[in-house]
C-alpha positions in Angstrom: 53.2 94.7 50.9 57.0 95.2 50.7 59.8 92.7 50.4 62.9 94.1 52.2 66.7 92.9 52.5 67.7 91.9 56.1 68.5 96.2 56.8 65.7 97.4 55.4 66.5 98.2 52.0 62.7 97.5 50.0 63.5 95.3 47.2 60.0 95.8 46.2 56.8 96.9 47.0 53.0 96.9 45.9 49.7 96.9 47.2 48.9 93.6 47.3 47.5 91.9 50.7 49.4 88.8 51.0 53.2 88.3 50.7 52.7 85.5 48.4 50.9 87.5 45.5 54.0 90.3 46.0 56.7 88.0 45.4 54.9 86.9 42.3 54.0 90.3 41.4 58.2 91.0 41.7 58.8 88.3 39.9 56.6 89.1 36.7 58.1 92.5 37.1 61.5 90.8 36.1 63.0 91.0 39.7 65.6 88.7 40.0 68.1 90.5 42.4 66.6 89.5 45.8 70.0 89.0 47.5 69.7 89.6 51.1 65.7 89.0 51.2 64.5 88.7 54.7 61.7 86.1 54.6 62.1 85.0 58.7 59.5 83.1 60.1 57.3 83.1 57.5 55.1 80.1 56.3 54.4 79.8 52.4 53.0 77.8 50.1 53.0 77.1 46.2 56.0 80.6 45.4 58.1 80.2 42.5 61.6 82.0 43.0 63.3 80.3 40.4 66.2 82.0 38.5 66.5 84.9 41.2 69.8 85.4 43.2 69.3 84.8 47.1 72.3 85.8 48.3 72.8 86.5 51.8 69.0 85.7 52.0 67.4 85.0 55.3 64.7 82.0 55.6 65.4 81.1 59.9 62.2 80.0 61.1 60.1 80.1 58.3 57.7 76.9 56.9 57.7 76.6 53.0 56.1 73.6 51.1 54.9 72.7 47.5 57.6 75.7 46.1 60.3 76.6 43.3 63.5 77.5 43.9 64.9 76.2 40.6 69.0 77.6 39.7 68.9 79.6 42.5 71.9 81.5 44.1 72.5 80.7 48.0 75.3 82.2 49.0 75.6 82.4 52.8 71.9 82.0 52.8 70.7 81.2 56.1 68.2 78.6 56.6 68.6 78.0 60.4 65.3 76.5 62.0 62.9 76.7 58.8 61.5 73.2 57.6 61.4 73.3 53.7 58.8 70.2 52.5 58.1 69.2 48.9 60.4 72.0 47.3 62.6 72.0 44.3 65.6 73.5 44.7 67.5 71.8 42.0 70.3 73.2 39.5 71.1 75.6 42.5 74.3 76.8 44.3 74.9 77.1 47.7 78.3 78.7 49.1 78.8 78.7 52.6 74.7 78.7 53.7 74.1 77.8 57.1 71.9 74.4 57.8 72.2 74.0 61.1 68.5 72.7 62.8 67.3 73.3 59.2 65.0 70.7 57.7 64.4 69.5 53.8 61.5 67.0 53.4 60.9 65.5 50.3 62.9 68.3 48.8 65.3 68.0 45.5 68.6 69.8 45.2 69.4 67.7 41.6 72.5 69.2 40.4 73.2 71.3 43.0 76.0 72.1 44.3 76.9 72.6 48.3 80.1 74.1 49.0 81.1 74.8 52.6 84.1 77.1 54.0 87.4 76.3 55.7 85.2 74.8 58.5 81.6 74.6 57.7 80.1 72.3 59.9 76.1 71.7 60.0 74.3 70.4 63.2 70.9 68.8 63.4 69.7 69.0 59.7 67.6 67.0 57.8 66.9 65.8 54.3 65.2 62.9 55.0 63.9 61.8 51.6 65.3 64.2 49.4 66.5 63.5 46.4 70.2 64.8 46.1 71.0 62.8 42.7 74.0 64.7 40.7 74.7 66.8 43.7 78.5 68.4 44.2 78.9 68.7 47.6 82.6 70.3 49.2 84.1 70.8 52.5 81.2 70.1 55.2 81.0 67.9 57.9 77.3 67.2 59.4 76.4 66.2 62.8 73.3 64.3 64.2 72.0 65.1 60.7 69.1 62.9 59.3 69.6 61.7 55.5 67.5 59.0 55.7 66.2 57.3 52.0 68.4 60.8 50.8 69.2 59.9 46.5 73.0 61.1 46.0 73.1 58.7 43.1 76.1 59.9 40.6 77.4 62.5 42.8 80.3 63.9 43.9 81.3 64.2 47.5 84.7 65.8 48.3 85.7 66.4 51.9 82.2 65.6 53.3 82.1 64.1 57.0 78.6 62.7 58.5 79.0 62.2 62.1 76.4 60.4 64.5 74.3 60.9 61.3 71.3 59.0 60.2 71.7 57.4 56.7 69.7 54.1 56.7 68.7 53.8 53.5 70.7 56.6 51.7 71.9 55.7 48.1 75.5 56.6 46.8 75.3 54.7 43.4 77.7 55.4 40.8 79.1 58.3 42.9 82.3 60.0 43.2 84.0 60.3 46.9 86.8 61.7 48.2 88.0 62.3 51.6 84.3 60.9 52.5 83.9 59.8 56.5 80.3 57.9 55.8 80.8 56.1 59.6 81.8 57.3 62.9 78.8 57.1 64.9 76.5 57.0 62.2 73.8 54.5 61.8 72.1 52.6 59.1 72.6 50.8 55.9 73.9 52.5 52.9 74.0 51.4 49.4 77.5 51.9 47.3 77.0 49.7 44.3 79.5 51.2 41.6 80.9 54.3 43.9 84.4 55.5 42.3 86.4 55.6 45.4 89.9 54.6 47.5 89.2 52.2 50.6 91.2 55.0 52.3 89.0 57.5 50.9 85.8 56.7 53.0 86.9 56.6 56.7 85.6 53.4 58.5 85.7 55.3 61.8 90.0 55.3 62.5 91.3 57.2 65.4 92.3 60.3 64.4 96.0 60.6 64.9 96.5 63.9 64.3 95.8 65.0 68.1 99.3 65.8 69.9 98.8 65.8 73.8 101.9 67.8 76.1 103.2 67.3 79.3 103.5 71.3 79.6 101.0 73.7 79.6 100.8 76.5 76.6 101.6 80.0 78.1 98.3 82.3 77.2 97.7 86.3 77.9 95.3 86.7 80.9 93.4 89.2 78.3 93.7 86.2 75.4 92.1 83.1 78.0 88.9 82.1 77.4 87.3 79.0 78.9 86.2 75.5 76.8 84.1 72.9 78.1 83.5 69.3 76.1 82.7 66.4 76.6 84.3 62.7 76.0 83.1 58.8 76.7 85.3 58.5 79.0 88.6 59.1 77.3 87.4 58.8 73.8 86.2 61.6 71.6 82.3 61.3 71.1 82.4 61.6 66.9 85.9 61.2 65.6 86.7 58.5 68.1 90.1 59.8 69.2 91.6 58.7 72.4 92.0 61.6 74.8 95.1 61.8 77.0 93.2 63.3 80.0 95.9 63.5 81.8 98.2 65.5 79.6 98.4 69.3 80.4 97.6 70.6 76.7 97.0 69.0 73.6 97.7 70.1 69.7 95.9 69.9 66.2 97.1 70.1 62.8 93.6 69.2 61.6 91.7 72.0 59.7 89.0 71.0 61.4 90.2 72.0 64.7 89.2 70.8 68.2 85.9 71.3 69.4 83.8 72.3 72.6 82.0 74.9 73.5 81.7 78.5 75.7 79.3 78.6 78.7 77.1 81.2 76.8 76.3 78.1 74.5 73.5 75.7 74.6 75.9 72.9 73.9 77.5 73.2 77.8 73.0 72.9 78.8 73.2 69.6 76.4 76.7 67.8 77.9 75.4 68.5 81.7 72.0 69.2 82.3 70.5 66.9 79.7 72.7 64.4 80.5 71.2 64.2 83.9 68.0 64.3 82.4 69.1 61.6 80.0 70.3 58.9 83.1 66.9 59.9 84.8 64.6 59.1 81.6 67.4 55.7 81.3 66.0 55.3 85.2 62.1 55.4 84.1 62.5 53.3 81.0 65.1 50.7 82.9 67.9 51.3 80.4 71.4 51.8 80.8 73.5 53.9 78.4 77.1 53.2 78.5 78.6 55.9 76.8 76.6 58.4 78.2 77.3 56.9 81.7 81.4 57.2 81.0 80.4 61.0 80.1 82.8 63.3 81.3 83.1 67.1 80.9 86.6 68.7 80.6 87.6 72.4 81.0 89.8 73.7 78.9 91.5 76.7 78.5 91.9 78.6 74.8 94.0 81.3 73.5 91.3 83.2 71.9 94.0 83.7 69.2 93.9 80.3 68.7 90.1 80.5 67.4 89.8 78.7 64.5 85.7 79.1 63.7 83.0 80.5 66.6 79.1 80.1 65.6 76.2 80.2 68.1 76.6 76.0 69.1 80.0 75.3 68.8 84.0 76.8 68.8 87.0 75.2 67.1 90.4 76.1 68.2 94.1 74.4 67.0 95.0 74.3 70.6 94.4 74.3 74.7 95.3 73.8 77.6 94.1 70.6 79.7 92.6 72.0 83.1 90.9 68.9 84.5 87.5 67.1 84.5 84.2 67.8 86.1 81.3 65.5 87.4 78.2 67.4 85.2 77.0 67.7 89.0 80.0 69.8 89.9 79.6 71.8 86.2 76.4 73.0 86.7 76.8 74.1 90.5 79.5 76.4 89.0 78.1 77.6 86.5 74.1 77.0 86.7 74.0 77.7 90.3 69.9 78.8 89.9 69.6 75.0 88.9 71.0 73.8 92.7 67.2 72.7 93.4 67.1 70.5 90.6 70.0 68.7 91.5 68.1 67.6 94.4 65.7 66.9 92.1 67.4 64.7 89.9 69.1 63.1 93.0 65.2 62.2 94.4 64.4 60.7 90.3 67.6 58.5 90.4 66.5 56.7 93.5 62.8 56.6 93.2 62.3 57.4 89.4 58.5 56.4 89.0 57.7 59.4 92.3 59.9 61.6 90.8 61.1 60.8 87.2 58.3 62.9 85.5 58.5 65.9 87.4 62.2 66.1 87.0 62.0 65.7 83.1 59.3 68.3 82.9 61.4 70.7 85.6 64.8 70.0 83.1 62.4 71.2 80.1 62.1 74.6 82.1 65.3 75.1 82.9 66.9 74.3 79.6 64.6 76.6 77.7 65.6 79.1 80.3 69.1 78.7 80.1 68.9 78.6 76.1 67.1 81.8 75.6 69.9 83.4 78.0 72.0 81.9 76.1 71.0 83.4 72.7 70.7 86.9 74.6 74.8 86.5 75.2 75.8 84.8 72.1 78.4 85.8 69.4 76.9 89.1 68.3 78.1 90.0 71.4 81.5 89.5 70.7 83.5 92.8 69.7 86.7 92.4 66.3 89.6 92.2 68.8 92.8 94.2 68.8 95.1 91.7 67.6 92.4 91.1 64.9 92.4 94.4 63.6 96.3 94.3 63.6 96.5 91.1 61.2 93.6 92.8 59.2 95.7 95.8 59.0 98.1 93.8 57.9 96.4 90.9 55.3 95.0 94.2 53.9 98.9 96.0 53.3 100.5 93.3 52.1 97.4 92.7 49.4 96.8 95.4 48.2 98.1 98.0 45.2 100.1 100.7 46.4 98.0 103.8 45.8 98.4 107.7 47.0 94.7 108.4 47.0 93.0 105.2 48.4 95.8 103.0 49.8 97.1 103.3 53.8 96.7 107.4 54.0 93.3 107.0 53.2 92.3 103.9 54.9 93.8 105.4 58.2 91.8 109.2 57.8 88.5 106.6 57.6 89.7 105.0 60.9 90.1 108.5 62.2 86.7 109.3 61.0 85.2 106.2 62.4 86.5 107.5 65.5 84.7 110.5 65.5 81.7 109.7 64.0 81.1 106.6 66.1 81.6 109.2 69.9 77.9 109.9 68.4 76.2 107.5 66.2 77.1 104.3 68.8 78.6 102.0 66.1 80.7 99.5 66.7 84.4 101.4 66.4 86.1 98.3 65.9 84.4 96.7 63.6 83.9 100.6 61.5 87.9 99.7 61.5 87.8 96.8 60.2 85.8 98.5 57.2 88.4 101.4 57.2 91.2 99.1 56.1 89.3 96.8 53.7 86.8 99.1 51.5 89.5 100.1 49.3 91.6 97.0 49.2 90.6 95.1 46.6 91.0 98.3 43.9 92.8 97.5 40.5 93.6 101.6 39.9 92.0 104.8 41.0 89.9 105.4 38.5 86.2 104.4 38.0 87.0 101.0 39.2 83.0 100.1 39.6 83.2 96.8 41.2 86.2 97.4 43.8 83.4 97.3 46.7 82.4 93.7 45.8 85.5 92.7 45.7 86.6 93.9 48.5 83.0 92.1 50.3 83.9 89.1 48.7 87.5 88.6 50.0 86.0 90.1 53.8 83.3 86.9 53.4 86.6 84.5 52.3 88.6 84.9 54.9 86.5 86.3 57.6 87.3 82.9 59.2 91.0 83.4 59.8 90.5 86.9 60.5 87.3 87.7 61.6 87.0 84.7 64.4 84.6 84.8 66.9 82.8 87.3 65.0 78.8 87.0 64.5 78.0 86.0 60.7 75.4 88.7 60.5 78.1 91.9 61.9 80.4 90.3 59.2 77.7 90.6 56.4 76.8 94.2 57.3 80.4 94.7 57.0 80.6 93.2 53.6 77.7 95.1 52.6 78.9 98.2 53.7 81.9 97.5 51.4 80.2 96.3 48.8 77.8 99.6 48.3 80.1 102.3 50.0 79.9 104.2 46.5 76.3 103.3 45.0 74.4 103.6 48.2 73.4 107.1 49.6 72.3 105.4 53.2 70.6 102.0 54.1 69.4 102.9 57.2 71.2 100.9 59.2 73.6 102.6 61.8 77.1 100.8 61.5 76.4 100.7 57.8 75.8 103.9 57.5 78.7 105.4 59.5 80.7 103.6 57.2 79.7 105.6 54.6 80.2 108.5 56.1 83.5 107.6 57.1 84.5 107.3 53.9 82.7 110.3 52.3 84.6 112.8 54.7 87.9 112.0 53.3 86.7 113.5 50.2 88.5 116.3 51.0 91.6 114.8 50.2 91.1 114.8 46.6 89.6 118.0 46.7 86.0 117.8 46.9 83.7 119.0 49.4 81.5 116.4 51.0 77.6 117.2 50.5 75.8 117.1 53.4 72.3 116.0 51.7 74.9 112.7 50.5 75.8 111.7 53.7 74.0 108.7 55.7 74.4 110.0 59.0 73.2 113.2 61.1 76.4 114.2 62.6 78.0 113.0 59.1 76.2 115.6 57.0 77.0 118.3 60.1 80.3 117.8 59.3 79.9 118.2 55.9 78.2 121.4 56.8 80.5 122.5 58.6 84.3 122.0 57.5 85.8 124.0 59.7 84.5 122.5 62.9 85.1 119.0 61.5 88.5 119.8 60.7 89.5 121.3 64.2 87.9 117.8 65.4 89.9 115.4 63.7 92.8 117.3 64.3 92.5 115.7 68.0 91.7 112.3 67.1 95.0 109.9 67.4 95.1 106.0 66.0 
């Protein structure tokens, strides 16, 4: 059995049966590097990792219970869609992980600490009945997050925002908060005996002010529009509670946060239409009425793509767009759903006779939104490309940054572009994003010399601001980026493509300090044929232009 990184790389490997009895066999080996460890969709039980590094580690879908992940490192870990129940991961740190639809049960993260980005927001987590005592938690906002009979008894919260959250018996003794929201939308009792904290530090649920609305529109590129949907009550913002000008032509934020919506390749635009239909129609069968979700309405908005503050797969944040108008969820889906035309009819038959045709609508709306969210994940962000103006502000960042150097400063970060240009009319990779690597790999270097850790410094500052200049690019395209930085003078090849051809873009600018590339050291076919052959290599770059 063989445990491998997310791109193959074995970490280690034995010939035990079960996954279980490798990872202890790796551990009594004194493996403790497992950073990038691809355990998806797996279901274990009773595995001690304590003590190892789990960076970049990758748990979506997978089912662990009764297990140890005591001072463990987390950093952009990814725990999307795995359920976690009766583990210990206490005394742990977790940078920037992604919890979104992940779920802790029972689970203790004692003196832990969370840390999120610039704008690390987690949807639809749970920790119900965890115990989070002595936790530091920084700079993350939950949504429809459960933390029901959640411990954070002494902790420290700075920055932290839970929105149309669950918290009904959640304990904040003796705690520390700043910049706390505990309120908008959420639901439940909470006990705050002896918390250290301003009244103005925990947010009561105040309109946020910070919205500017315009009477003109902002001008925007044809090639930089891209098109926003979200919802309100009406004309007031769903979690922070904001009123909505809906008649204004654009609107403004200063907020870090940012304003939020979402693209039609997103489930979220299948949540505010078609399951809102569905919602009125199970409101028919049950003989409810939901205000708020009555007063829904859906505006389209218009985005500079510039203007991208975050993109993940359920949600975008931009500082600023333009107000188009509003749209009936009926209207939205006919022009953009138009496969789902018969279920209008459908829900139009449930609304007026919902005990005929209330159950067979529900289970039809089931289809189609599983349709529609697989399509969905087919066209989410890992399709979307490093733009131009990206690369230019990359170009740029990575300049003005930088020590000046003759052998691995601008001359040599613009022959790797070149190079990626060749290399990439025959190995497929991603050109722009093998740019992006061209004019970062070297950045970070303190001299010329044997400067060992340059690469991991450089993949550190890619993974620190890949927000600001990496938007709208796919967290896993920006990892294999950073790990093509990090490793682009230990690693011969890793056997993944784009990696790779970074490496080889690199490599054939040996020449420039006067060594010969090796063709048995390069990661590529047509790298080491160029290495082969330096005359024919040389005659080709001659014709590439930047």
């Amino acid at each position: 059995m063989k445990l491998i990184t997310t791109t193959g790389i074995i970490i280690f490997e034995n010939d035990k049966p079960t996954l279980k009895e490798t990872i202890s066999d790796a551990i009594n080996s004194g493996v403790r590097d497992m950073d990038n460890i691809n355990l998806s969709n797996q279901a274990l039980t009773g595995i001690d990792l304590s003590g190892t590094s789990l960076n970049g580690s990758y748990f979506k879908g997978a089912n662990i219970s009764d297990s140890k992940f005591i001072g463990c490192n987390f950093e952009w870990a990814d725990f999307a869609y795995s359920t976690f129940k009766n583990c210990d991961l206490s005394k742990s740190e977790f940078i920037e992980p992604y919890f979104s639809n992940a779920s802790f049960k029972d689970c203790s993260f004692m003196y832990s600490k969370i840390k999120g980005g610039t704008y690390t927001t987690y949807d639809s987590a749970t920790f119900k009945g965890s115990d989070m005592a002595n936790v530091k938690m920084h700079n993350i906002t939950f949504n429809h997050s459960d933390f029901n009979g959640v411990s954070m008894k002494q902790s420290v919260l700075y920055q932290v925002n839970f929105t149309e959250c669950h918290i009904s018996g959640m304990s904040l003794k003796r705690s520390f908060l700043r910049g706390v929201n505990m309120a908008i939308g959420s639901f439940g009792n909470i006990d705050t005996t002896g918390i250290i904290a301003n009244l103005s530090d925990i947010n009561g649920g105040q309109e946020n002010t910070d919205l500017e609305f315009l009477p003109e529109p902002f001008i925007i590129e044809p090639e930089n529009k891209i098109t926003v949907y979200r919802y309100n009550h009406g004309s007031i913002s769903p979690f922070t509670k904001s009123k909505w000008d809906n008649e204004s032509r654009a609107v403004s934020t200063k907020s870090g946060f940012g304003i939020y919506g979402y693209t039609i390749d997103m489930k979220g635009c299948t949540d505010i239409s078609i399951s809102h239909l569905g919602d009125n129609v199970r409101n028919k069968i049950s003989h409810t009425i939901e205000n708020s979700r009555k007063s829904r309405v859906i505006l389209e908005l218009e985005v500079d793509k510039r203007k991208v503050l975050h993109k993940g797969s359920d949600e975008v944040a931009f500082s600023e767009c333009n107000i188009i108008g509003l749209v009936t969820p009926k209207d939205f889906i006919l022009k953009n759903y138009p496969q789902c035309e018969a279920l209008l009819d459908l829900y139009d038959k449930a609304m007026e006779n919902p005990d005929l045709y209330g159950a067979q609508y529900v289970e039809e709306e089931r289809k189609q939104t599983t349709q529609l969210g697989n399509l969905a994940r087919k066209h989410d962000v890992s399709d979307i490309q490093v733009g131009a103006s990206q690369l230019e502000r990359i170009k740029a960042h990575s300049i003005n940054n930088s020590k000046p150097s003759d052998i691995h400063g601008l001359l040599h970060w613009q022959n790797v572009e070149r190079n990626a240009i060749l290399l990439a009319e025959k190995t497929g990779a991603d050109l722009q994003a093998l740019k992006v690597f061209a004019y970062v790999h070297d950045m970070c270097r303190e001299h010329d010399g044997d400067d060992l850790e340059h690469g991991l410094r450089a993949s550190k500052y890619l993974k620190k601001y890949a927000v600001t200049l990496l938007n709208g690019v796919d967290d896993k395209k920006i990892y294999r980026l950073c790990f093509a930085c990090e490793h682009h003078t230990d690693t011969l090849r890793s056997g993944d493509l784009l990696i790779d051809t970074c490496f080889d873009a690199d490599r054939l600018d040996l020449l420039r300090v006067g060594i010969t590339p090796d063709p048995a050291k390069m990661a590529t076919e047509i790298g080491a044929y160029y290495a082969a052959n330096p005359d024919i290599y040389k005659a080709a770059i001659a014709n590439v232009q930047i």
